[in-house]
Every structure is written in C-alpha cells, then in structure tokens.
ROBAPA-112761 format. One record per residue (C-alpha): x, y, z; residue number from 1. Coordinates in pm, 1 decimal, always signed. Each point is the difference from the previous one (the first is absolute). Layout:
+----------+----------+----------+-----+
:       px :       py :       pz : num :
+----------+----------+----------+-----+
:        X :        Y :        Z : NUM :
...
+----------+----------+----------+-----+
***
This chain:
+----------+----------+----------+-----+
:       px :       py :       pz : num :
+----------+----------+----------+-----+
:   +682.1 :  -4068.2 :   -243.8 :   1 :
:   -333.8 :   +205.1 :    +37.7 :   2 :
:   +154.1 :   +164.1 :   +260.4 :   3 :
:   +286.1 :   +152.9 :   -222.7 :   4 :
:   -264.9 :    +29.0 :   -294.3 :   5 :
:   -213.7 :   +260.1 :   +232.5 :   6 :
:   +290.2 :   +175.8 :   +111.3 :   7 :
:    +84.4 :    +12.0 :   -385.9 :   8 :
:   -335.3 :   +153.1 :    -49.0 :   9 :
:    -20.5 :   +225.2 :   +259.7 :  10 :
:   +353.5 :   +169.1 :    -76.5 :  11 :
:   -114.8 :    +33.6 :   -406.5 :  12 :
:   -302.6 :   +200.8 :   +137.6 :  13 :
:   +247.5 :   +207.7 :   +181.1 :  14 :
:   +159.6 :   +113.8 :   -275.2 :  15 :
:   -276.9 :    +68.7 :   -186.9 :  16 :
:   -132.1 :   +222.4 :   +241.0 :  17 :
:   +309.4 :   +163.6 :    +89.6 :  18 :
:    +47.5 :   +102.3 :   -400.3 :  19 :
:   -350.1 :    +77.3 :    -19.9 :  20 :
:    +30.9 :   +264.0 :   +319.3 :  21 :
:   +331.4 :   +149.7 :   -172.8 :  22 :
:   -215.3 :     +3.7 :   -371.9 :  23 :
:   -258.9 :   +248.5 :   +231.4 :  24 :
:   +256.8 :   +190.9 :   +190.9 :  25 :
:   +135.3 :   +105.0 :   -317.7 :  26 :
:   -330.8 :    +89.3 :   -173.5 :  27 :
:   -105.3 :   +228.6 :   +317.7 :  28 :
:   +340.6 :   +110.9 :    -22.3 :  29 :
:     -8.3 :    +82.8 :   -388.3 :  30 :
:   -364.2 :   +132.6 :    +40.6 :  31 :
:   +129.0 :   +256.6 :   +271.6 :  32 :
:   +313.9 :   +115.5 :   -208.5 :  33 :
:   -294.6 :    +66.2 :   -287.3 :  34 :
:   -216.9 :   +185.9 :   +205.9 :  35 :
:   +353.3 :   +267.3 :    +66.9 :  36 :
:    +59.8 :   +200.9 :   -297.6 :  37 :
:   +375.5 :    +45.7 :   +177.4 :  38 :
:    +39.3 :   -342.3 :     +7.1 :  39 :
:   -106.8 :    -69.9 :   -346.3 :  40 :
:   +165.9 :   +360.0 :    -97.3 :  41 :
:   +331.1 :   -128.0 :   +105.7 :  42 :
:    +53.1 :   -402.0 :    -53.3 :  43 :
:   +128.2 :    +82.4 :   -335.4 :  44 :
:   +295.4 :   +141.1 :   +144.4 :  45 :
:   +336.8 :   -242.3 :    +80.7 :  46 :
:    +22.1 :   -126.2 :   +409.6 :  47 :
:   +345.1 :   +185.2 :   +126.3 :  48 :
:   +145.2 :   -339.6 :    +46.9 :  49 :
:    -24.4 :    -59.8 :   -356.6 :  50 :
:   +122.8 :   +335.6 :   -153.7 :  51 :
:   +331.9 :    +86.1 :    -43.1 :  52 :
:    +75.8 :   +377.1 :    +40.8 :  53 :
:   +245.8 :   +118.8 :   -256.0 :  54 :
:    +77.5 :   +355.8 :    +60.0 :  55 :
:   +275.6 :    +33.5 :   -259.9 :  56 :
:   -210.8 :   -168.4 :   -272.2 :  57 :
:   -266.1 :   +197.7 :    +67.8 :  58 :
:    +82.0 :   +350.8 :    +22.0 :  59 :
:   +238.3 :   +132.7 :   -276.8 :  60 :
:   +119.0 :   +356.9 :     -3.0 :  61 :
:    +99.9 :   +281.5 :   -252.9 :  62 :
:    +48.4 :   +371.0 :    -73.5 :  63 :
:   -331.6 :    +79.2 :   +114.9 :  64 :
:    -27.3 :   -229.1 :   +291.3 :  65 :
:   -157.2 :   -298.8 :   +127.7 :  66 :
:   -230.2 :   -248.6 :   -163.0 :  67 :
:   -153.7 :   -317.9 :    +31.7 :  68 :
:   +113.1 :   -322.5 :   -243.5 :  69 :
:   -364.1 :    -49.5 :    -75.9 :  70 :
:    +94.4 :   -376.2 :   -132.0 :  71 :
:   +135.4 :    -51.0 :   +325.6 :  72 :
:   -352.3 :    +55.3 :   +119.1 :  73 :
:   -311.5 :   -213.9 :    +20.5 :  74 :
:   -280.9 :   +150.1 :   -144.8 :  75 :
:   -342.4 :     +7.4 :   +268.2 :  76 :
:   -338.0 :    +15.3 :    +12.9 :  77 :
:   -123.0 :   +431.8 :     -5.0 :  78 :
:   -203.4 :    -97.7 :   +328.2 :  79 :
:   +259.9 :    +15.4 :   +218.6 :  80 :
:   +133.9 :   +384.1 :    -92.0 :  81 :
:   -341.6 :   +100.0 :   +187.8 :  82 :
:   +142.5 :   -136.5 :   +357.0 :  83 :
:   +331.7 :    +99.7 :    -89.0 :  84 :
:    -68.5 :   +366.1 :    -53.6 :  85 :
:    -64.5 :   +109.1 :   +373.9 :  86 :
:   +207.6 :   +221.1 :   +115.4 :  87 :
:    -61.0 :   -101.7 :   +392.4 :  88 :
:   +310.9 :    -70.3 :   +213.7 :  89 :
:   +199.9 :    +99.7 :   +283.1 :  90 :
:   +312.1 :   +145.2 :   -161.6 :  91 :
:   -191.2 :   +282.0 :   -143.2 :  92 :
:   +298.2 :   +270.6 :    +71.1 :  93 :
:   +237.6 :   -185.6 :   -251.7 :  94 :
:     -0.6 :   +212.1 :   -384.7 :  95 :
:    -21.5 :   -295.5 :   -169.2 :  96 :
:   -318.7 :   -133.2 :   +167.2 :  97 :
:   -159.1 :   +309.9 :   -104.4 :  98 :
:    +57.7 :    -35.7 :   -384.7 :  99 :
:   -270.3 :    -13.7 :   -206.5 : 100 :
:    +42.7 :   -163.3 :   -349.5 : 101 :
:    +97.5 :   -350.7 :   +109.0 : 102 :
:    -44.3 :   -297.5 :   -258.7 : 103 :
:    -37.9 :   -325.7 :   +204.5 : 104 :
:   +139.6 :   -357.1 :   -127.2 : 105 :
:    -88.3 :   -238.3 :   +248.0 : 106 :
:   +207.8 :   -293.5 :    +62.9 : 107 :
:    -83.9 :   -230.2 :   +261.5 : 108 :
:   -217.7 :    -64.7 :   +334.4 : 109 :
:    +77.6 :   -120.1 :   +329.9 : 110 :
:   -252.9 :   -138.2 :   +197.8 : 111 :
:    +43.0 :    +90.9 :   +392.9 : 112 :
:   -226.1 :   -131.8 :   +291.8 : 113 :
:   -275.9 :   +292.7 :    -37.5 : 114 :
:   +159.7 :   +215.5 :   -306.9 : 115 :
:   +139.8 :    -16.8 :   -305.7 : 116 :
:   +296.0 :   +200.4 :   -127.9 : 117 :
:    +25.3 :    +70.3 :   -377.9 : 118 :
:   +355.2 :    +95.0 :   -143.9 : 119 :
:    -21.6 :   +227.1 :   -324.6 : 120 :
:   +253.4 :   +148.2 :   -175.2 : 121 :
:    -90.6 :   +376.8 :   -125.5 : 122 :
:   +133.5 :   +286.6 :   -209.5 : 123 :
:    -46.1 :   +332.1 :    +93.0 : 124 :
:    +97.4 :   +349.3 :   -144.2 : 125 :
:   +185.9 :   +212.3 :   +348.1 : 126 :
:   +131.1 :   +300.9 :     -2.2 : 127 :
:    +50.6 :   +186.8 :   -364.8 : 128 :
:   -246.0 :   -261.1 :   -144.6 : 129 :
:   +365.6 :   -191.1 :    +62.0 : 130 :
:   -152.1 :   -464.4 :    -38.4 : 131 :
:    +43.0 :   -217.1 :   +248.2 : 132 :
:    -52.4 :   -343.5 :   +148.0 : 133 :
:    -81.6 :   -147.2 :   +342.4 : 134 :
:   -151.4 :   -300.4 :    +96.4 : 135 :
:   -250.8 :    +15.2 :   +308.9 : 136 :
:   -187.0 :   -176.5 :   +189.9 : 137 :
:   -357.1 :    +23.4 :    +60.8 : 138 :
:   -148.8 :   -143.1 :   +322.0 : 139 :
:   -380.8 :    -72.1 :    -29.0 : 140 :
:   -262.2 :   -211.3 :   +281.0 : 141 :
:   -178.5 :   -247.3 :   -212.1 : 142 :
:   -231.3 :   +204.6 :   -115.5 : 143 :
:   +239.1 :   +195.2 :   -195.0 : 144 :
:    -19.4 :   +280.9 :   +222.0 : 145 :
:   +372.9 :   +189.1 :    -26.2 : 146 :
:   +136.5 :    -20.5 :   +365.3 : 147 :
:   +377.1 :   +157.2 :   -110.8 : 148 :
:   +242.9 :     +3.2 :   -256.6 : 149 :
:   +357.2 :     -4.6 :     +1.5 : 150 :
:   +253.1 :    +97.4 :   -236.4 : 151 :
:   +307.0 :   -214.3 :    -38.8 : 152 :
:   +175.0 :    +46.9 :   -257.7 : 153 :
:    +77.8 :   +316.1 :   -198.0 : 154 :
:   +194.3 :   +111.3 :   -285.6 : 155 :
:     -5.6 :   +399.7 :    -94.6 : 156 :
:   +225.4 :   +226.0 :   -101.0 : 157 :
:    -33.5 :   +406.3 :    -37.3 : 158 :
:   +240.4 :   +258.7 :   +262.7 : 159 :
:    -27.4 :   -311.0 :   +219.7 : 160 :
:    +63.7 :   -387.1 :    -82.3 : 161 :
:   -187.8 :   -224.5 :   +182.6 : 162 :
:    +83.3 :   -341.2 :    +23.9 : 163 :
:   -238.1 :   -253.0 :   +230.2 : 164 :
:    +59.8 :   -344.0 :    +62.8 : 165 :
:   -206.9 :   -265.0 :   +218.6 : 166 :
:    +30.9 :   -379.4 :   +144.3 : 167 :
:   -273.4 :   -144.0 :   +168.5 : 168 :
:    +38.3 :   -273.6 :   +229.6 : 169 :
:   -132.8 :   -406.2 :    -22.3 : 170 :
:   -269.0 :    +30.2 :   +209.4 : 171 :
:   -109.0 :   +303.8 :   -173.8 : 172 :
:    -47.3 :   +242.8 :   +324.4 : 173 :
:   +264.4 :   +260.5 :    -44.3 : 174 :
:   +177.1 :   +176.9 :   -323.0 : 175 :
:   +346.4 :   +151.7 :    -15.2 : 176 :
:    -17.1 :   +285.5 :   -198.1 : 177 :
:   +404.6 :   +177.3 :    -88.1 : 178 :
:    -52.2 :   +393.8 :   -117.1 : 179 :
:   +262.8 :   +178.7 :   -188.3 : 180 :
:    -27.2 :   +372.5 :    -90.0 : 181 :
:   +249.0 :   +166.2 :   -214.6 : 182 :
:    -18.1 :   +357.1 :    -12.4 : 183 :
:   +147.8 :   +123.7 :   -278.9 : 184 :
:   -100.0 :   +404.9 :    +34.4 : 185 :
:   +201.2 :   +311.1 :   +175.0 : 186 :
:    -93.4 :   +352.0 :     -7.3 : 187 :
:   +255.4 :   +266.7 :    +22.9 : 188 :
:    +72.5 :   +307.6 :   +222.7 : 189 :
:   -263.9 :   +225.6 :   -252.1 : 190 :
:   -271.9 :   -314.9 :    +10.3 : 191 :
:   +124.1 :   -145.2 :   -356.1 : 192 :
:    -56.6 :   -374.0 :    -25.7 : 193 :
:   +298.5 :   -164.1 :    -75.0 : 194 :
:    +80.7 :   -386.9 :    -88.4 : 195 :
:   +240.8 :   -221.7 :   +315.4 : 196 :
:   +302.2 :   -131.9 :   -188.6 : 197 :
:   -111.5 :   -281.6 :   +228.8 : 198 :
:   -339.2 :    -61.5 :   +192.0 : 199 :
:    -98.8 :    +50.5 :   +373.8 : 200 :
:   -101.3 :   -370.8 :    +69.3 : 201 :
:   -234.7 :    -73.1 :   +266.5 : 202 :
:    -83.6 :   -375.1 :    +69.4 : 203 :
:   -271.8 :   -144.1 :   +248.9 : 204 :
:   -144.7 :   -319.7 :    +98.2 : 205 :
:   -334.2 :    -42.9 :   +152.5 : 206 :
:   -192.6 :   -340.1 :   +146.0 : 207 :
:   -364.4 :    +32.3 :    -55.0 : 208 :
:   -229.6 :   -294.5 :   +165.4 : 209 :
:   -321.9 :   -112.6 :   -208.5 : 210 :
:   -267.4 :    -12.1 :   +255.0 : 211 :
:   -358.4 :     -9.4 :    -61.7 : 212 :
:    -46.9 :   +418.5 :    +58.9 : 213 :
:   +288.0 :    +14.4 :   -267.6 : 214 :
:   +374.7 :    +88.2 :    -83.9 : 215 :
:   +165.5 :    +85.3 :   +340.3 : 216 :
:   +372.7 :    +53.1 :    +38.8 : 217 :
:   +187.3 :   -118.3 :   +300.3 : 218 :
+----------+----------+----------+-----+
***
C-alpha cells in the first residue's frame, strides 16, 4: 500500500512539473514573438490552413476593369503595409512587378521552417491607368526582411487579357501557376491598329519551388 501511495506521489509531481515546463516554454516563447515587431506585425493575420481563398468572391469586374469585393476582405492592422511595400525580388523583368500604385489587402500567413510567406491580394492601375487585381506572395526571414515575391494570380484587361491562375501543393513547397494571354490587337499594312474578330491566345504553365532564397521555377 505505501508502495503504490509513493508511486502515486511521485507520478502527481510529474505532472506538475511537466505543465509547469510547458507554462515557461510558452512564456519564453510569447516573450520572443513580443520582442519581433514581424511577429507581432503579422499574428493578426489568418494561418493558410484556416483561410479559404475565394477568387470569384473576391474580385468582381466591370466596364472599367478589375476590383476588389472589399467585404470579401478582412480588414488589418496599417503595420504590415510597411513590410509589404518592398519592391525586392527576383522576377524584376516582369511589367507587372514594376507597377507602382499597388493597394495591399493581406490575407493570410504561412509559417515555413525559417520564413514566412504572406499572401495579399492587391489592386493596381496597368497600362492606360486600366485597374487590376493580383494576389502575391511575399516571402520574408523572420525578421520581416522581404526575401521574394511572387505573383500568382492576375486579372487585367487593356490590348492584352491576362488571365493567371495558381494551385499550390499540401506540403506547401511548389505552386502551379496556368497563364493565359489574349491578344486582342492587329495593326495593318500602313501601321493602323485594328481590333482581332478573335484573339491570339497564348497559354503557359510554370512550376516555381519555394525555397528559402525565394520563388524558383523548375
């Protein structure tokens, strides 16, 4: 009997300690997060897991173009626009990296081993002040220091429709991004621009890895 009483005993302690140990981890852990203005910047935004990405609901189209459903979108906290505004990445040769007046709307976070990739959607004006919407990816290091960004998903429409459309995979490693280009313009034998009765259509599909230096395709 005293021998199962001690052994009673000595497993209650256990626990105790074992919750106590956890009840520290998570202070230190809390305590660093506080000390990262990243960190703290971003936990208001919804894990990746959680979100649900809906395009259609979200991005709603008329005469003049393409525009965001703002009640589709979540509003954040202004400290995040200040990471979100570099303009460092390595796709830098693309014209709609090099645009200007973008309005960010970040959605959600995903947390990777040594970064953190934040998906916002964004309007932009392109060419003839013409609105559009994309949502992109931003790749930061913990410190919110921007490694890359990626755009995957696209919506514009001018001489040239552009259409983008992504899927990224479980483990989230690699994204499948489908490109569609319809070009709608001709010019004639004196250099007249003329309207296709129907478009050229150009479609591509690229495989980019997300790696620690950034977006790579395959």
């Amino acid at each position: 009997m005293g021998r199962n009483l001690l052994v009673i005993v000595l497993l209650l302690i256990c626990i105790s300690s074992c919750k106590e140990a956890k009840k520290e981890e998570k202070q230190v852990s809390v305590s660093v997060i506080e000390t990262n203005e990243f960190q703290k910047c971003i936990r208001q935004l919804t894990f990746y897991d959680d979100y649900e990405i809906d395009i259609h609901g979200s991005v709603r189209e008329n005469d003049e173009g393409f525009f965001l459903n703002k009640k589709k979108i979540k509003k954040t906290d202004s400290c995040i626009f200040d990471y979100l505004n570099s303009t460092h990445t390595n796709h830098s040769d693309d014209f709609f990296y090099n645009i200007d007046s973008k309005k960010y709307y970040p959605v959600f976070k995903k947390k990777l081993e040594n970064r953190v990739v934040v998906g916002s959607f964004v309007e932009y004006y392109g060419e003839n002040d013409i609105p559009g919407v994309l949502l992109q990816l931003n790749l930061f290091d913990l410190d919110g220091n921007q490694v890359d960004y990626l755009i995957v998903f696209n919506r514009f429409s001018f001489e040239i429709s552009i259409q983008y459309d992504f899927m990224i995979n479980e483990a989230f490693s690699e994204i499948e991004i489908s490109k569609i280009e319809e070009d709608w313009i001709l010019f004639d034998d004196e250099g007249e621009m003329i309207e296709r009765k129907e478009p050229l259509i150009s479609k591509e599909k690229e495989v980019v890895r997300i790696t620690k230096n950034g977006f790579v395709k395959k």
